[in-house]
C-alpha positions in Angstrom: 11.2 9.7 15.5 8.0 10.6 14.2 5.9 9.8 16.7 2.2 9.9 14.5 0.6 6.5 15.5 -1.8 5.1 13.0 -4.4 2.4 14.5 -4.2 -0.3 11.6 -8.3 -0.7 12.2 -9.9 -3.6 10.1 -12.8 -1.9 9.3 -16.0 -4.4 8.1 -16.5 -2.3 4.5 -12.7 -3.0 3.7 -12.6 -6.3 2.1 -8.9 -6.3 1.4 -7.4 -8.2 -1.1 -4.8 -9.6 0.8 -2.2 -12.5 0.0 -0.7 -14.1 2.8 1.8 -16.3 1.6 1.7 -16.5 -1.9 2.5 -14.1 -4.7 -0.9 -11.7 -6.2 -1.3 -11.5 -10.1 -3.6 -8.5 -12.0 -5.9 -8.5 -14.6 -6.0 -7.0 -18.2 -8.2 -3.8 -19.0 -11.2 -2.6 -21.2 -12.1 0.0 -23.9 -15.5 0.7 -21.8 -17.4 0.1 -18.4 -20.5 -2.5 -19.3 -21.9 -5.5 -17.5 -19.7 -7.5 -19.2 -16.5 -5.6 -18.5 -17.7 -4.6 -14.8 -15.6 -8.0 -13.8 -12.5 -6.1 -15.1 -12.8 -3.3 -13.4 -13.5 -4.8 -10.4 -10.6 -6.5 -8.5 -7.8 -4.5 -10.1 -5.8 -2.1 -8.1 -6.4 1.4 -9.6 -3.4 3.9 -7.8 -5.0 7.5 -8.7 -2.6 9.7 -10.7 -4.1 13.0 -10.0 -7.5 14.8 -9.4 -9.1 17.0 -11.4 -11.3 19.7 -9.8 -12.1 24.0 -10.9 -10.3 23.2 -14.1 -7.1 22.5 -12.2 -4.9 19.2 -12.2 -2.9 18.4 -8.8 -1.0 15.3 -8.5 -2.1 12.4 -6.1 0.2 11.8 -2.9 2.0 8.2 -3.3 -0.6 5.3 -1.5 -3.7 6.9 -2.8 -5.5 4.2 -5.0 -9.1 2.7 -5.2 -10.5 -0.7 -5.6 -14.0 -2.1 -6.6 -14.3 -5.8 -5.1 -18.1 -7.4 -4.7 -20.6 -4.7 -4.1 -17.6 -2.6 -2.5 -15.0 0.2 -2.7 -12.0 1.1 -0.6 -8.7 2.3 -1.4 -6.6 5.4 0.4 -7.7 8.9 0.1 -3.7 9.8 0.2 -3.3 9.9 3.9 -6.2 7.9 5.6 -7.8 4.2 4.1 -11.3 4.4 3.6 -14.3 1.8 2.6 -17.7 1.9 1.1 -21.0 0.5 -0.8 -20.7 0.8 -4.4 -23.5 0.0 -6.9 -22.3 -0.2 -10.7 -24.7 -0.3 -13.4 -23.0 0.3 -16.8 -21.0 3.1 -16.6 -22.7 4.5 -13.4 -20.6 3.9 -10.1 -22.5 4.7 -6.7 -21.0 5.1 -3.2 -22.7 5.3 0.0 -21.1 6.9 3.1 -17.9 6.4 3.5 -15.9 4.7 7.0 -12.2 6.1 7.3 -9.1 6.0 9.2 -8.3 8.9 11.0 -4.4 9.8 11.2 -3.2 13.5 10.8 -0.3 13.8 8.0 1.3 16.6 6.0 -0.7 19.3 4.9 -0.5 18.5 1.2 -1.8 14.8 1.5 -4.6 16.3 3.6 -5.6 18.8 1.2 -5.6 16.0 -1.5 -7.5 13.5 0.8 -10.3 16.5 1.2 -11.0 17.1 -2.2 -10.7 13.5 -3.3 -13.2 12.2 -0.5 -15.3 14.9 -1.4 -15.5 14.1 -5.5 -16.3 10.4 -4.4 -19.1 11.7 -2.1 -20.5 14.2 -4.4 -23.2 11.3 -6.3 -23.2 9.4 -9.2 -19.8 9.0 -10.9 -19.4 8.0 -14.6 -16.4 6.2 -15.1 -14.1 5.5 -18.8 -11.6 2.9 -19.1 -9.2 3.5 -21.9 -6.5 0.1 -21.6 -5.0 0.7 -18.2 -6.4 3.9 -17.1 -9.7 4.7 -16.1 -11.5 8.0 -15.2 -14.3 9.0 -12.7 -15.9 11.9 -13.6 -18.5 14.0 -11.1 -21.5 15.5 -11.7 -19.8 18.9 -11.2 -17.4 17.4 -13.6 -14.4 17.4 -11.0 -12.2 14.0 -12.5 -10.3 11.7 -10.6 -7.5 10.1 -13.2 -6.4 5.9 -12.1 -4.1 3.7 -13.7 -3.9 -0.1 -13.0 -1.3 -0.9 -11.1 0.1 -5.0 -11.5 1.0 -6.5 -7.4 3.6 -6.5 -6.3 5.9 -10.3 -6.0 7.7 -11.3 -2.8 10.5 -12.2 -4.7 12.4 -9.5 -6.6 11.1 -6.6 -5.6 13.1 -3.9 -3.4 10.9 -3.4 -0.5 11.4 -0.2 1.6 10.2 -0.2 4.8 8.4 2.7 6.1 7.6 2.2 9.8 7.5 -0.7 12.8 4.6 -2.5 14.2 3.4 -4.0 17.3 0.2 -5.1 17.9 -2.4 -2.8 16.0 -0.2 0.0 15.6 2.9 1.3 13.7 5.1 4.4 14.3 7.1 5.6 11.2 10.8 5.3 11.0 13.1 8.3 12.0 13.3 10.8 9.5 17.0 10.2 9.0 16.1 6.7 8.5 13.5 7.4 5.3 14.3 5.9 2.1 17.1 3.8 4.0 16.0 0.4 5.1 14.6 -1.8 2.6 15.4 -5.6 1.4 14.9 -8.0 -1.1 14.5 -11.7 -1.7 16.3 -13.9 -4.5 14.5 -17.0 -4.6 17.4 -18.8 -6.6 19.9 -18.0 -4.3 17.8 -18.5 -1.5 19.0 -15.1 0.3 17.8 -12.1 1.3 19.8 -8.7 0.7 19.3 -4.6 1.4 20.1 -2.1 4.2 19.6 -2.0 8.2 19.8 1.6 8.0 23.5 2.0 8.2 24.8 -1.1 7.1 24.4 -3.8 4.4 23.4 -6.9 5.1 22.9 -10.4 3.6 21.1 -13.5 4.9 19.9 -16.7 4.1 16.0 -16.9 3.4 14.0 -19.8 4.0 10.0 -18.9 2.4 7.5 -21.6 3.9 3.5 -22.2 4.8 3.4 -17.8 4.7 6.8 -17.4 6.8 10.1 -16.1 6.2 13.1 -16.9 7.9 15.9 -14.9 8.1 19.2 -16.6 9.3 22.1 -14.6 10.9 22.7 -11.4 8.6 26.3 -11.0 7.3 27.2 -7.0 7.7 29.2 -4.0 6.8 30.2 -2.1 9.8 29.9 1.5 9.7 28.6 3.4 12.4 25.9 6.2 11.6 24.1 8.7 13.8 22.2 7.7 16.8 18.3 7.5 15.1 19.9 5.2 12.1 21.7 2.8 14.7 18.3 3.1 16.9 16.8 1.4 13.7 18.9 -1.0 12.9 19.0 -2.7 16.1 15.2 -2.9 16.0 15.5 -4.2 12.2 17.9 -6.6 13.7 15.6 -8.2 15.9 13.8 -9.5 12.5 16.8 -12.0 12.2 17.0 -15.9 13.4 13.2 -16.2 13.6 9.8 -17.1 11.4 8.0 -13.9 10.2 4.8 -14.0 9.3 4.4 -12.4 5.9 1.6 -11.0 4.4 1.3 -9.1 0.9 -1.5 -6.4 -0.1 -0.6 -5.3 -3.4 2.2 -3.2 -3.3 2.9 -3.5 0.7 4.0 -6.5 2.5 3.8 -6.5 6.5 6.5 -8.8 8.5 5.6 -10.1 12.0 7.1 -12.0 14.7 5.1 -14.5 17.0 5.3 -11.5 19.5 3.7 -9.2 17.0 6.4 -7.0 16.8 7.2 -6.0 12.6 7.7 -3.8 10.1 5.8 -2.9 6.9 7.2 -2.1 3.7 6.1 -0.9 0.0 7.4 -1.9 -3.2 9.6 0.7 -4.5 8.8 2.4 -8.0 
């Protein structure tokens, strides 16, 4: 199992937009970044696409995005979250120092997270909204390239689930389990549906006051390697009690009364 533990700190400049029990909308875009279309920009979820810097164009790891909300920014560089002052005055965006997380990850997201947190920090960025993209542009002229990106519902979407909690920190699933556990909710039907890691499942769903209850799961039964079965005994421990479920745009975190969980992402 990959053993990298991230301490989920709250930290006071991160503001998140979170929705515990309910179901996040988005807002529309603008031609230009004014006082009257600052509002628009602000409070919209903007995943960066790529970065621009020397002339050269490299693609953003999956996570990194950046948000405007009341006098602040945060977002994820592409490994670690991060939060700061902003001041916006037309189409003049200013950060002050930045507070970060501090987990170690691959080399590439690293390398992105360097250059990206160093075009943020590098003054006064001018940033262009054309529709649902926008660009921030340096003084050195080094770009970072956003679209909006609409939240994700609790209902419909295939959530994958990337790693357990408990407490203040999760550990990633196994390797073998990646891309292999995920679920989703059909509100008509009142069920939940997806993969323990080795086997199907399906279960009845019950969604009230910000908790999901899963009842027994009906399974497949195949067996699978040691670190898949490993996983889906801890995702079976999810079943036959109230969750406590909260959404952050494109994530969702379940947790038990014991604050043991998992977190998950919307898939693409």
């Amino acid at each position: 199992m990959d053993k990298h533990r991230l301490t989920l700190t709250v930290l006071t400049l991160l503001p998140l937009a979170v929705a515990c029990g309910t179901e996040a909308g988005s807002g529309s875009g603008s031609s230009s970044v004014g006082s009257d279309t600052v509002p628009r920009v602000s409070g919209a979820h903007w995943r960066v696409e790529g970065l621009t810097t020397g002339g050269t164009t490299r693609n953003a790891p999956t996570g990194a995005y950046l948000r405007f909300d009341d006098g602040q920014a945060h977002g994820n560089y592409g490994c670690n979250s991060f939060g700061a002052s902003a001041t916006v005055r037309g189409d003049r965006i200013d950060l002050g120092p930045a507070q970060s997380t501090d987990m170690a990850c691959e080399k590439a997201p690293m390398a992105f997270e360097a250059a990206f947190s160093r075009t943020l920090a590098g003054g006064s960025l001018t940033a262009a909204v054309d529709r649902d993209r926008l660009t921030l542009t340096a003084k050195d002229g080094d770009r970072v390239h956003l679209i909006k990106e609409n939240d994700a519902t609790l209902y419909g979407t295939r959530w994958k689930v990337t790693s357990t909690v408990d407490g203040d920190v999760a550990v990633s699933l196994p390797a073998a389990a990646t891309d292999k556990v995920w679920f989703t909710l059909d509100k008509k039907a009142g069920t939940a549906s997806g993969s323990l890691g080795c086997n199907r499942f399906t279960a009845k769903a019950t969604v009230r006051d910000g908790h999901l209850t899963l009842g027994a799961p009906r399974t497949t039964r195949k067996m699978c390697d040691g670190s898949l079965m490993d996983t889906e005994k801890t995702m079976s421990k999810l079943f036959g009690r109230a969750l406590a479920y909260r959404i952050d745009h494109r994530s969702i975190t379940l947790t038990s009364g014991n604050g043991k969980g998992v977190t998950a992402v919307a898939e693409q």
